[in-house]
C-alpha positions in Angstrom: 11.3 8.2 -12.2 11.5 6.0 -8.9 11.4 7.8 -5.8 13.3 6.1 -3.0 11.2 5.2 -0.1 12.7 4.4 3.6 11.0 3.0 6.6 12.0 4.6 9.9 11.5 3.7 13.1 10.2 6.7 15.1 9.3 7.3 18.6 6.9 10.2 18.9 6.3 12.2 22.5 3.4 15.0 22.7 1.1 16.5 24.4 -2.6 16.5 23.3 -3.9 20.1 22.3 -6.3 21.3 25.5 -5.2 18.2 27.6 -2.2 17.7 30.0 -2.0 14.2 29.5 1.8 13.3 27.5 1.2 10.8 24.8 4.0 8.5 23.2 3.9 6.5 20.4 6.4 3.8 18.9 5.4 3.3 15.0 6.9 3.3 11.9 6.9 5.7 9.4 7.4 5.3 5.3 8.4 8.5 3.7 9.5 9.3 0.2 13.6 10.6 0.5 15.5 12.7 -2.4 17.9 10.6 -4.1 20.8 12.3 -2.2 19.4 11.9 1.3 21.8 11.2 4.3 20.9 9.9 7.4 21.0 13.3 10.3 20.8 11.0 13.6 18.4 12.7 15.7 15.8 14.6 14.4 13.5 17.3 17.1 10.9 19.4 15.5 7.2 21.0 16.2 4.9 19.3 13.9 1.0 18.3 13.9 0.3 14.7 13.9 -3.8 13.4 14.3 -4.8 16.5 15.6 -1.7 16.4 18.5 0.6 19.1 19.2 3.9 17.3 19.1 6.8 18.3 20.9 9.5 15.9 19.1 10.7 12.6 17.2 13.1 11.0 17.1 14.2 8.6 14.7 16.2 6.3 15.7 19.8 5.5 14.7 19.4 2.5 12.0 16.9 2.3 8.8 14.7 -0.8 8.7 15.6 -0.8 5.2 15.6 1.3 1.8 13.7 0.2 -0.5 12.5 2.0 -4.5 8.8 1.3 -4.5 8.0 -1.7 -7.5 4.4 -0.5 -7.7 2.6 2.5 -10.3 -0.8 4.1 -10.0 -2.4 4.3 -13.2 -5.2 6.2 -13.2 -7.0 5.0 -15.9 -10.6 3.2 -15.3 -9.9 -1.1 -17.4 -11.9 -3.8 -16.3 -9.9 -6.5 -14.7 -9.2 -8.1 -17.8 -7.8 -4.8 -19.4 -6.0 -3.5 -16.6 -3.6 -6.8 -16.8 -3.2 -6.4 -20.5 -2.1 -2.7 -19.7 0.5 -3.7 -17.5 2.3 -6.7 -19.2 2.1 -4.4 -22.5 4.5 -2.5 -20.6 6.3 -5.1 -19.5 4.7 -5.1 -15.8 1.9 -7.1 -14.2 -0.8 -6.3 -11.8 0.3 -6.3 -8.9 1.4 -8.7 -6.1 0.9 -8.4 -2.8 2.8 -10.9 -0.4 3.6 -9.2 3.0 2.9 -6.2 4.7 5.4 -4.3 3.4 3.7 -5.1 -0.2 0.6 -3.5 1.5 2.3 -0.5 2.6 4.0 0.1 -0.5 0.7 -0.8 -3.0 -1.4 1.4 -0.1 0.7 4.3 -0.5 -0.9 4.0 -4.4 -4.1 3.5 -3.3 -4.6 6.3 -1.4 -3.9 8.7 -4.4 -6.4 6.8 -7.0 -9.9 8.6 -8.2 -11.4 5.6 -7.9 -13.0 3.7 -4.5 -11.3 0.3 -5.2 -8.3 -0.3 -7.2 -7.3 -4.0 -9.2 -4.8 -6.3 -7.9 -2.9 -9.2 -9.7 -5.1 -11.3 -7.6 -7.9 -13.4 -9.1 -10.3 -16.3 -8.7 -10.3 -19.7 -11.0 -13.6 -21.4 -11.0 -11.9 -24.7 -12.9 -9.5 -25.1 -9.8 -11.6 -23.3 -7.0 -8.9 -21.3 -5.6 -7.7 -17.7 -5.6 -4.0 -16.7 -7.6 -2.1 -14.6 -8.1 -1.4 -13.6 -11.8 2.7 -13.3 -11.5 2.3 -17.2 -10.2 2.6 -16.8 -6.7 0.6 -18.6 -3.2 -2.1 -16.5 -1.4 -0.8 -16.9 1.9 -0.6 -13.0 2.9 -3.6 -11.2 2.8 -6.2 -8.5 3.8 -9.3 -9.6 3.1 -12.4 -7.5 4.6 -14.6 -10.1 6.5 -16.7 -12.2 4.3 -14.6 -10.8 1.1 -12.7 -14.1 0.0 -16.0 -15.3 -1.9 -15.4 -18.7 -4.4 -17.9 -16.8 -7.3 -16.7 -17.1 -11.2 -15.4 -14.1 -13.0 -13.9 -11.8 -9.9 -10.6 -10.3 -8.8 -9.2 -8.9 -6.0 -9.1 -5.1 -5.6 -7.8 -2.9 -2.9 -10.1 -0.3 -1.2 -8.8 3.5 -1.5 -10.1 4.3 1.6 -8.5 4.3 5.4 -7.9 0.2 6.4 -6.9 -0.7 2.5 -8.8 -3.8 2.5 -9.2 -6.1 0.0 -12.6 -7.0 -1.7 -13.9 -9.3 -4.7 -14.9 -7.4 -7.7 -16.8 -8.5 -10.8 -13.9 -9.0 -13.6 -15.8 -6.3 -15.8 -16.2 -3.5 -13.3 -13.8 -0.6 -14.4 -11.2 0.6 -11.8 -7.8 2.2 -11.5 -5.2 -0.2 -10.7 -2.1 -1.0 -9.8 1.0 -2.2 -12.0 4.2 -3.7 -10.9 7.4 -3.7 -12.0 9.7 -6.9 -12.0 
């Protein structure tokens, strides 16, 4: 089952617990909605955010957008190589990530996996020296961690599980979980 995603745009006013100093934040927030969600307008509530005591949100009037998330966690540890076969035997490839939404959406994945790194749809060719994504798409959008991007035979792109989601070359026949994507 898909479960709807939406991207608000929230404005956040606090007060730091033991301080007297107000804080305010503009960011946006992804959240997973039920299916029969309507919009309420403006939202106030107590809540706990980074260790903050926050006095209210508000979200504002119009969505960014709405979007069903085209990325699933499997949790299964495959070598590159196997983790791609998985997918497309399901009628899915590993996935692609080509803007920042991508990131949020496959990071929101990430973060749930049992293992450190997680594959992407993203690997290296040694006979044309570039990197490529396996659903035929242009790196242009990316997230490597510094010195990352490496032109070594037999690697793919993985994301990290951990805070900053960063992507980092990986030996093909490492075993990871990974991330499929539906078309």
């Amino acid at each position: 089952e898909t479960r709807p995603l939406i991207l608000c745009e929230v404005e956040i006013y606090g007060k730091k617990r033991g301080t007297r100093n107000m804080i305010f934040s503009h960011i946006l927030v992804l959240c997973f909605v039920p299916l029969n969600f309507t919009y309420p307008g403006r939202v106030c509530a107590i809540i706990t955010l980074f260790n903050a005591s926050i006095l209210s949100f508000n979200l504002h009037h119009t969505f960014i957008y709405f979007v069903a998330s085209p990325f699933q966690l499997i949790m299964e540890n495959k070598t590159w190589e196997h983790a791609l076969e998985y997918c497309r035997e399901r009628n899915m490839d590993l996935a692609t990530i080509l803007s920042e939404d991508d990131q949020t959406l496959a990071e929101l994945e990430a973060r749930k996996a049992d293992t450190p790194f997680l594959w992407l749809g993203l690997h290296y060719t040694c006979i044309l020296e570039v990197w490529f994504w396996v659903a035929d798409h242009r790196l242009e959008f990316n997230r490597w961690a510094p010195g990352e991007k490496t032109g070594d035979c037999d690697r793919s792109a993985v994301i990290e599980r951990a805070e900053g989601h960063k992507w980092f070359s990986k030996s093909d026949y490492d075993e990871f979980n990974f991330i499929c994507q539906e078309f």
